[in-house]
Every structure is written in structure tokens, then in C-alpha cells.
C-alpha positions as CSV (number, residue, x, y, z in Angstrom):
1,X,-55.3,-27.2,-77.5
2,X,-56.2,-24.7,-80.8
3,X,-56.9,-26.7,-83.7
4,X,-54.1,-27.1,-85.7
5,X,-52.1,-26.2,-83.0
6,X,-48.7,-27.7,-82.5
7,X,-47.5,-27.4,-79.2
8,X,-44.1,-28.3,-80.1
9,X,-43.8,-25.2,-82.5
10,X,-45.1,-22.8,-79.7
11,X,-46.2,-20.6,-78.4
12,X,-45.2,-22.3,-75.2
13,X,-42.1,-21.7,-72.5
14,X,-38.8,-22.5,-73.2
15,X,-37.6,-26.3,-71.6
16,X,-34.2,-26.5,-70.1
17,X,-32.8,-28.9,-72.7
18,X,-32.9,-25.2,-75.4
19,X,-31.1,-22.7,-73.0
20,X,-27.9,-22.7,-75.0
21,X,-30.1,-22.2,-78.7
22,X,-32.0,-19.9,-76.7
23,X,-28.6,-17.7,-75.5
24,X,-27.8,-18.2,-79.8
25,X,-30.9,-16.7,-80.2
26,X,-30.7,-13.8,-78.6
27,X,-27.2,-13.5,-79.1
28,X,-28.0,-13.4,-82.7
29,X,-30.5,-10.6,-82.3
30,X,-29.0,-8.6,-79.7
31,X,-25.5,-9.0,-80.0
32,X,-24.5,-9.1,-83.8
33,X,-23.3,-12.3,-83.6
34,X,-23.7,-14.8,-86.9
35,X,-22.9,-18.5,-86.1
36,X,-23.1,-20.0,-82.2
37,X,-20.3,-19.2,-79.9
38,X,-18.2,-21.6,-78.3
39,X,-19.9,-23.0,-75.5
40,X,-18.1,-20.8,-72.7
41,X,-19.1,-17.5,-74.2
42,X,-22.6,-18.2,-74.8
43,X,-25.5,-16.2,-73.3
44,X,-27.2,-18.1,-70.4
45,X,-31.0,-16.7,-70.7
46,X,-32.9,-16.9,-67.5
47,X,-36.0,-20.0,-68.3
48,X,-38.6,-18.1,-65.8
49,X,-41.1,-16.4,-68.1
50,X,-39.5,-17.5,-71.8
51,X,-42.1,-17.9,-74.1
52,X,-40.9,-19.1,-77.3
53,X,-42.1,-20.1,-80.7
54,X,-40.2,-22.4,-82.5
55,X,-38.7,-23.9,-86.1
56,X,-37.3,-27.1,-86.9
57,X,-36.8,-27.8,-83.0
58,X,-34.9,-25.1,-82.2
59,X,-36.6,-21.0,-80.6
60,X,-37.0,-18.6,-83.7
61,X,-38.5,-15.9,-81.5
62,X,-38.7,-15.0,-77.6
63,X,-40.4,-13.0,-75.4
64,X,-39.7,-12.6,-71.6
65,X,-42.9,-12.2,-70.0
66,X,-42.7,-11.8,-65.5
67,X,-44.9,-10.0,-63.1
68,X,-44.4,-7.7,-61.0
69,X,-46.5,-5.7,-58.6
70,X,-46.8,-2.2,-58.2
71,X,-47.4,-0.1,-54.9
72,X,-49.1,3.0,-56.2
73,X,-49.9,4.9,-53.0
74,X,-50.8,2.1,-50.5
75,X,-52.5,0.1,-53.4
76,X,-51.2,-3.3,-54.9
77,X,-51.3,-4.0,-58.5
78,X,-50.2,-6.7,-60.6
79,X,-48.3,-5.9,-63.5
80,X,-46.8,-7.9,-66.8
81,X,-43.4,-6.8,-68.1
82,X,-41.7,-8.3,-71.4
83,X,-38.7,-7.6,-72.6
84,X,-35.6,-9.5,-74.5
85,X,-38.7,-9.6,-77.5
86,X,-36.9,-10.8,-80.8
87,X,-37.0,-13.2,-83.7
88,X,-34.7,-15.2,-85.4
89,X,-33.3,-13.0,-88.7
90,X,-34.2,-15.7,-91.1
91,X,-37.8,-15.9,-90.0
92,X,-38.7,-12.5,-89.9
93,X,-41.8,-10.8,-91.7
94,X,-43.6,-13.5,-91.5
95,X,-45.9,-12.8,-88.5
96,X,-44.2,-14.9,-85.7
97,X,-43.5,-12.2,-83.1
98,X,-46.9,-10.4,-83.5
99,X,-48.8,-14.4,-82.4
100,X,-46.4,-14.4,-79.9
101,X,-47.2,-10.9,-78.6
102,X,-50.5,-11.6,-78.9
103,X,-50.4,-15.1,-76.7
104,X,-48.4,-13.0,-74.1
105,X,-50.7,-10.3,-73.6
106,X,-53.5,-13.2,-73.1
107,X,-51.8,-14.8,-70.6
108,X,-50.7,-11.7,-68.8
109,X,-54.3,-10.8,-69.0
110,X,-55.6,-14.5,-67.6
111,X,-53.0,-14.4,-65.1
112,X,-54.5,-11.2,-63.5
113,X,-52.4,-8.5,-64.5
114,X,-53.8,-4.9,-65.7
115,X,-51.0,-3.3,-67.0
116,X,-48.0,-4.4,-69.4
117,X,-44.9,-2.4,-69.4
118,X,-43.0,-3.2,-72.7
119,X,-39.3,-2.5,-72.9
120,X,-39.4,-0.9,-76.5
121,X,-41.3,1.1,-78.5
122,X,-41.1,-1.2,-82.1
123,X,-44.2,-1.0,-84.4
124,X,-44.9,-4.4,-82.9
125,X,-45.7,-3.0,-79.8
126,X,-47.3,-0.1,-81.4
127,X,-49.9,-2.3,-83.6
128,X,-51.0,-4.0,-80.1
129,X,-52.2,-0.9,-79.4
130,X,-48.9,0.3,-76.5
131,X,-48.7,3.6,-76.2
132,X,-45.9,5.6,-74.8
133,X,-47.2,6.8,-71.1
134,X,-46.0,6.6,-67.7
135,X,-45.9,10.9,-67.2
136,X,-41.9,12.2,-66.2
137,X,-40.2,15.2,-66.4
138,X,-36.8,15.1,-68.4
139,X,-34.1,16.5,-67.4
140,X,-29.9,16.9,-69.1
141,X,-27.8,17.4,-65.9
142,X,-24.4,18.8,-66.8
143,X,-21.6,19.8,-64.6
144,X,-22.0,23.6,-65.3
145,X,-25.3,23.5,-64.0
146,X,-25.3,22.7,-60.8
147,X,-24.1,24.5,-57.8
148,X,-21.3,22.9,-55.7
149,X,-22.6,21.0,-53.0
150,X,-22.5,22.8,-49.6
151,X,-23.7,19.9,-47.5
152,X,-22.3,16.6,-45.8
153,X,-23.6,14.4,-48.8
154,X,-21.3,12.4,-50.5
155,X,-21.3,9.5,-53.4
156,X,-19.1,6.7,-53.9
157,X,-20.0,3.7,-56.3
158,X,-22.1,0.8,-54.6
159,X,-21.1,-2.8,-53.6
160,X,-23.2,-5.7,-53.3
161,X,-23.0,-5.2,-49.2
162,X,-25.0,-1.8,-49.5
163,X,-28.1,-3.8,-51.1
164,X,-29.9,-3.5,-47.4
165,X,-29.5,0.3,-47.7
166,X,-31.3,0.0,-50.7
167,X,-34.0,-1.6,-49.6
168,X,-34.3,0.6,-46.8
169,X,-34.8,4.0,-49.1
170,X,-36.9,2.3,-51.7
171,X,-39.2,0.6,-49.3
172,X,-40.3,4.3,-48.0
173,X,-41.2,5.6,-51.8
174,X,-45.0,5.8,-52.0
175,X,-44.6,4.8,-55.6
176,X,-42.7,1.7,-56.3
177,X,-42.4,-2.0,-57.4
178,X,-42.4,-4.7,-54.5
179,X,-39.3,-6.0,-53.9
180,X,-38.4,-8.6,-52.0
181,X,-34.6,-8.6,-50.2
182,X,-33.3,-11.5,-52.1
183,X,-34.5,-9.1,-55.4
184,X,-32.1,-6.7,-53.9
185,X,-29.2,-8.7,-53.2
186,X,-29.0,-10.7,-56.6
187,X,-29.8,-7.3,-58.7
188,X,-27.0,-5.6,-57.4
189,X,-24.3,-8.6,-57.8
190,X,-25.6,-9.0,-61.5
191,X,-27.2,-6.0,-63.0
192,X,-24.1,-5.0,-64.6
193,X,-25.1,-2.7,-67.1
194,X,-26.3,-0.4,-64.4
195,X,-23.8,1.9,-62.4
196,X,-25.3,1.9,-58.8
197,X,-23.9,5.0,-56.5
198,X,-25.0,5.3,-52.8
199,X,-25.3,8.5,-51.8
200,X,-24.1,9.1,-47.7
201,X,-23.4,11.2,-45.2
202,X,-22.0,11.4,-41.8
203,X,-25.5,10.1,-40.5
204,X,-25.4,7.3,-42.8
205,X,-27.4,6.3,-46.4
206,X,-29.2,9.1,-47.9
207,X,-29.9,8.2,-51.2
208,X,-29.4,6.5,-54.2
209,X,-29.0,6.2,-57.9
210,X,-28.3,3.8,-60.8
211,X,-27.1,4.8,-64.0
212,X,-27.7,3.1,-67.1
213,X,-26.1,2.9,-70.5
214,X,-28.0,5.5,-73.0
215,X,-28.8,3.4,-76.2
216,X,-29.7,6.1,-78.3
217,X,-26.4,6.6,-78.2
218,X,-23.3,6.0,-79.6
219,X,-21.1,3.0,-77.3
220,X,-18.7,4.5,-75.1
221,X,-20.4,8.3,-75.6
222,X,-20.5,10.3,-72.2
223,X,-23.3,10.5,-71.3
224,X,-26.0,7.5,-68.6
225,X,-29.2,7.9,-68.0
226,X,-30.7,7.8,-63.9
227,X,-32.4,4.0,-64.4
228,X,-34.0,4.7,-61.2
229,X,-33.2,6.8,-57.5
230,X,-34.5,6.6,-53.8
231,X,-34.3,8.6,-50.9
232,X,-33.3,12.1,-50.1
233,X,-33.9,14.2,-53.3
234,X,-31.8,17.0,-51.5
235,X,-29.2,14.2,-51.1
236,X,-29.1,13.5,-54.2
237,X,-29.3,17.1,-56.2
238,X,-25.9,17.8,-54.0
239,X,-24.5,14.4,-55.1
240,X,-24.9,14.6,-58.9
241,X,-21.9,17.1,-59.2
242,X,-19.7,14.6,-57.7
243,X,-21.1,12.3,-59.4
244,X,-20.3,13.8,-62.5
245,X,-16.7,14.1,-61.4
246,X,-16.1,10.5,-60.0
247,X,-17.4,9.2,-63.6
248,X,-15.8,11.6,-66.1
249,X,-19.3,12.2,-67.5
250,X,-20.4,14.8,-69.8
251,X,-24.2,14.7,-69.2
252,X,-26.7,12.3,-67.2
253,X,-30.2,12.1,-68.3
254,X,-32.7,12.1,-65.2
255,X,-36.4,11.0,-65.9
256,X,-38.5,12.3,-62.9
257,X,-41.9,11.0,-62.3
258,X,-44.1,13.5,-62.9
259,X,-45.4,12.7,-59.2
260,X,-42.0,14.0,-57.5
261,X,-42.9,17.4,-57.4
262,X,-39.9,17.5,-54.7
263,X,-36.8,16.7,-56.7
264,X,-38.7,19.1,-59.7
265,X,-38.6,21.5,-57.7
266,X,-35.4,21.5,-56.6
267,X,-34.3,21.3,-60.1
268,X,-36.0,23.8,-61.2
269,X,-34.7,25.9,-58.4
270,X,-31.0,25.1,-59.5
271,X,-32.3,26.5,-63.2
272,X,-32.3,23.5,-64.7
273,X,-35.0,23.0,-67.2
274,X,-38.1,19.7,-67.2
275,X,-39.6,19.1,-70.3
276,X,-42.5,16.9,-70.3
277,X,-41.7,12.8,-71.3
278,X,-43.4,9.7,-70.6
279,X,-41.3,6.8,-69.4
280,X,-38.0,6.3,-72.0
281,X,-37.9,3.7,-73.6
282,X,-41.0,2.2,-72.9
283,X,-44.9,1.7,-74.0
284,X,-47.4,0.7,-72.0
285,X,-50.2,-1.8,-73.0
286,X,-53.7,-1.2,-71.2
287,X,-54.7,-4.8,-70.3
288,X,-57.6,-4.6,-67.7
289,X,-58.8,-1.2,-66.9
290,X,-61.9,-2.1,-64.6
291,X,-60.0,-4.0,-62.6
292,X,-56.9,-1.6,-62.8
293,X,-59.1,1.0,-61.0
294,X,-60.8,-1.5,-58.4
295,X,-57.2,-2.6,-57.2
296,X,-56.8,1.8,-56.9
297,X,-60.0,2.0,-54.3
298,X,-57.8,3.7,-51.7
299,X,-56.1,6.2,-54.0
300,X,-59.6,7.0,-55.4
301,X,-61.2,7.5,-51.7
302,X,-58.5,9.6,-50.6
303,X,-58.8,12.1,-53.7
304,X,-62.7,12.0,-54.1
305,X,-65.5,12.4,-52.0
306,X,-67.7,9.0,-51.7
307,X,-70.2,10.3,-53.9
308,X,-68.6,11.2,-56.8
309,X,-66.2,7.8,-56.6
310,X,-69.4,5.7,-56.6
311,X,-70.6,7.5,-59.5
312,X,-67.8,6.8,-61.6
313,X,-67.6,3.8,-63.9
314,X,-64.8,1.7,-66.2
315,X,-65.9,-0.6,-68.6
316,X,-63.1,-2.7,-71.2
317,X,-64.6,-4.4,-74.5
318,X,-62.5,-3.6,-77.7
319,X,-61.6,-0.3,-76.2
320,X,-62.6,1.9,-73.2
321,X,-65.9,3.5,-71.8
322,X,-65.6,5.9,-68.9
323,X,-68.7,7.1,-67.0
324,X,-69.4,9.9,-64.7
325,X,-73.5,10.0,-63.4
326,X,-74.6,10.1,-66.9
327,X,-72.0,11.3,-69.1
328,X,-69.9,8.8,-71.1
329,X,-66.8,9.3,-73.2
330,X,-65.2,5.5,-74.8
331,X,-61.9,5.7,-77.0
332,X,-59.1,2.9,-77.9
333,X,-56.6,0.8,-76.1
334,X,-53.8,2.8,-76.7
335,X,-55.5,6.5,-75.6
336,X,-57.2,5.4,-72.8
337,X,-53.8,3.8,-71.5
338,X,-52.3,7.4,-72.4
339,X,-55.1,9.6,-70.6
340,X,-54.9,7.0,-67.1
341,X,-51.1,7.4,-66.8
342,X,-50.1,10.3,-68.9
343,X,-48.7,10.7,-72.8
344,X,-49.4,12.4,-76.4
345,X,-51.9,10.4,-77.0
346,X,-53.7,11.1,-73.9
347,X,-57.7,12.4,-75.3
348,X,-59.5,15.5,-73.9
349,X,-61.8,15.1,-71.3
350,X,-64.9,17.4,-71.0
351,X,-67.7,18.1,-68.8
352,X,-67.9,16.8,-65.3
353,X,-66.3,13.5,-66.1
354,X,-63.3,15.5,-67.4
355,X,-63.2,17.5,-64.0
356,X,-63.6,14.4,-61.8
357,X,-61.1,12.2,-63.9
358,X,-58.6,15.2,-63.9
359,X,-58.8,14.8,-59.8
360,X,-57.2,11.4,-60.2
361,X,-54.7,11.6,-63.3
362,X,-52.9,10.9,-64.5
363,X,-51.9,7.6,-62.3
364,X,-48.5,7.7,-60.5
365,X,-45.8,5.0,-62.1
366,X,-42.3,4.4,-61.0
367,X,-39.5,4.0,-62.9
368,X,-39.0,0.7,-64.3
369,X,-34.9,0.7,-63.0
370,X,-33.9,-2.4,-61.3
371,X,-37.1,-4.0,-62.5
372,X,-36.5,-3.9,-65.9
373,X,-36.6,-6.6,-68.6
């Protein structure tokens, strides 16, 4: 224990016995609400990854901290996402949610995980050095633009019955998170601020997409942003009209990982125009970027010769030092978490590193969709 550490004031995870001030908590912060609600209308917080610090016994400020891992191309990776990050009104400015950050990010780090994908983009995040990254191409599908569908495709709003159909069309993306099947079944019984729509035809599941509430803006305006998609990308360009229809939308925002050169390209073919994004509403954290790119040894063999990937070296201190034979080029947290996955902040690269380094980046994310926090 730190010295003058009280274990009791945090940070630490929340017990059982503080669910209910917990679900006041963050019904305070998230919901508008002033005083506790009666008992049945109170939030029930999930316990598993609740780190808390706390004031006169009861959580002041929370962060939900879980891992994940990512399949980036046949490679595993382990992954820290938080979200749900607030603090108690009365005890803001006062530092509490920057020690918790910082305790999170060194137990993600401990626990083995190289990246952390932050729902937000708050200063907080911002002074930690998270940058916005993860490259997409952005999309405003409205009705006008695209042709009506020709084919046998079809959409219909999901049920919690179709979740194997799900699992079925994500499990074939080369890009995803891993997902087990009870992940499936319980996220689509309780994810309720995400619309899922199966897309089918006569052969069966094609596709599939979830739509999410857009918070920038206003409640109840018509327009949902694609959360996440699998499957056929033809499927699903002929689907969005109907889509469209069945919901009474006006526009749906579509985020397209700058990796799908298929469904870009059939975009782009409908006329639609991609402007360049990074991942919305989210910043990325670099946590461990030598062991980031041992955990990628596949994706680097199958893009360099052997050579040139035994030549090139990652090294973490305070920032970042990349190598290439003997050339060297170091910069911060934040851009060398924007030039390995893509964003504004991403540096230039010169020389040979620059060429080798632009064979590999920037690195292939998924959508955070189902798996977000």
C-alpha cells in the first residue's frame, strides 16, 4: 500500500454493498438526476471492472475499466476499454478523476494490455496523452442517395433468436473483437440503445447492422449512427434504403474502417462521398507499443520481407522511439498512438523508416459497436 494511502477512499473496485450509490452516482452524472431515485428506478451498474474512488463512504467518481482482445488479421491482442468515467458534481476540480485515470491506465498496463480505447474525447483523456485514432472513412447516407435495391436482400429489425447469425458473420471479419456466444446472446437481449437489423435473403443471413443513438445530437432528431456491421457489404449497401424506410430516418452516419476498401468502394460507386475520420467518439491511449507490435508478428511477416522486419525496432520510455537499421525517429504518447493506427496527429515519417513503416500503417481497428463501454 502507497504511503498515506487509504484503501478505503480508493482507488479500488467497487464492493457489492455500494451498487445502489454507485447507480446514484452515475445517475447523477449521466442522467440529470439531483437526489437518489426510489429504489425501483435506480440504475443497476455492472461491479466487473468499477474502479471507484470514494468520499465519506460513498463512490465520488468511477471508471469502468474491461478487457478485451482484438483479432487484427490472425493476431491476438489484449486491449483495456473504459467508459461510464465521471465524478460526483460536488467533488469536481479537484483532481479525483485524473488519479483515477491514472491508476487505470497502470493497471491496464500491468494487466498486459497495449492499447486503451476510451469512450470520450474530454480533456481528461486528452492530458493522458489519448489521441483521436483508429483510421475510418465517414460517410451521411440519405435516402436520395442511394439506388433502389435490385437484389433479393432484405432487412427486418433483429431479435434475440438471430444472435447465432451474428456470430456467424462477425466471426469471418479479419478485423474484430473476440467474442464469445454467451457475449452475443446477452448483448443483443440488453443493449437497448442500439437498433440491431439483420439483413437476409432467400439463402438466408447476409449481413448485419446496429444503429446507435447520435449524441451530438439533439434527443429524438432523425438521424443513428452504424455502431458496427458484418457480412456482405453488397448486402448491406442494397439494405440501407429499406432501412431508411422501415425507421423513418432522415440520415444514418456510417464510420468505415479505413481497412474496408470493399464497402468504400461500393459507396463511392453509388456517389456517395468518404471523408477521412478516426473512430467517433473515441481516443485511443498508447499503453505498450513494443509489445503491441510483438503480439502483430504475423501481420508484420506477411507485409515485409524478413529482412527488413528484423531490422525494425519499438522502444516505450516517456514516449516512443522507432528504428529502421540505423535511422531513428522518437515522438510522444499521443502521436505515436496517431501515426500506428491513423489520426491528425499522426507525425511524418521520412527516409527508409518512413517507407517501411508506411508498408504496415496505419494498423487495422474495428469498430468498437457491441463492445463498447
Amino acid at each position: 500500500m502507497r504511503r498515506g494511502h487509504d484503501q478505503r477512499k480508493g482507488p479500488r473496485l467497487a464492493t457489492a454493498a455500494e451498487r445502489d450509490e454507485l447507480g446514484d452516482l452515475m445517475a447523477v452524472c449521466f442522467g440529470g438526476a439531483v437526489r437518489p431515485r426510489p429504489r425501483r428506478h435506480r440504475w443497476r451498474p455492472e461491479l466487473r471492472g468499477a474502479w471507484v474512488i470514494a468520499r465519506g463512504g460513498k463512490p465520488v467518481s468511477h471508471i469502468k475499466l474491461v478487457y478485451n482482445r482484438l483479432l487484427i488479421c490472425g493476431c491476438r491482442v489484449k486491449v483495456a476499454s473504459i467508459g461510464g468515467v465521471c465524478t460526483h458534481p460536488d467533488f469536481r476540480g479537484k483532481g479525483i478523476a485524473t488519479v483515477l485515470l491514472d491508476h487505470c491506465i497502470e493497471e491496464a498496463t500491468g494487466g498486459g494490455a497495449t492499447l486503451m480505447i476510451i469512450s470520450g474525447g474530454r480533456g481528461l483523456y486528452r492530458r493522458a496523452q489519448a489521441v483521436e485514432a483508429g483510421a475510418t472513412l465517414r460517410a451521411d447516407i440519405v435516402p436520395e442517395c442511394l439506388r433502389r435495391p435490385s437484389g433479393g436482400c432484405s432487412a427486418r429489425p433483429a431479435t434475440p433468436d438471430d444472435w447465432p447469425a451474428f456470430a456467424r458473420l462477425y466471426q469471418q471479419e479479419a478485423v474484430r473483437f473476440a467474442r464469445s456466444a454467451e457475449f452475443f446472446a446477452r448483448a443483443l437481449a440488453h443493449r437497448h440503445h442500439m437498433g440491431a437489423w439483420m439483413v437476409q435473403s432467400a439463402e438466408g443471413a447476409q449481413a448485419y447492422l446496429l444503429l446507435a443513438r447520435d449524441w451530438g445530437a439533439g434527443h429524438g432528431a432523425p438521424r443513428r449512427l452504424v455502431g458496427e456491421y458484418a457480412g456482405s457489404r453488397g448486402a448491406l449497401v442494397e439494405a440501407l434504403p429499406s432501412v431508411l424506410e422501415q425507421t423513418g430516418l432522415q440520415q444514418i452516419g456510417l464510420d468505415i474502417p479505413a481497412h474496408d476498401r470493399e464497402l468504400a468502394y461500393l459507396l463511392a460507386r453509388e456517389g456517395i462521398e468518404l471523408g477521412r475520420a478516426t473512430i467517433k467518439d473515441h481516443t485511443i491511449r498508447l499503453l505498450n507499443l513494443p509489445v503491441f507490435m510483438r503480439r502483430l508478428r504475423p501481420y508484420i511477416a506477411a507485409r515485409l520481407p524478413r529482412r527488413e522486419a528484423r531490422e525494425l525496432t519499438f522502444e516505450q520510455g516517456d514516449g516512443c522511439v522507432f528504428g529502421f537499421e540505423s535511422e531513428t525517429q522518437s515522438f510522444d504518447l499521443g502521436r505515436s498512438a496517431a501515426l500506428m493506427l491513423g489520426g491528425p496527429k499522426a507525425p511524418r515519417l521520412r527516409g527508409e523508416l518512413g517507407r517501411v513503416l508506411g508498408s504496415l500503417l496505419p494498423v487495422p481497428l474495428p469498430l468498437p459497436g457491441l463492445n463498447y463501454v
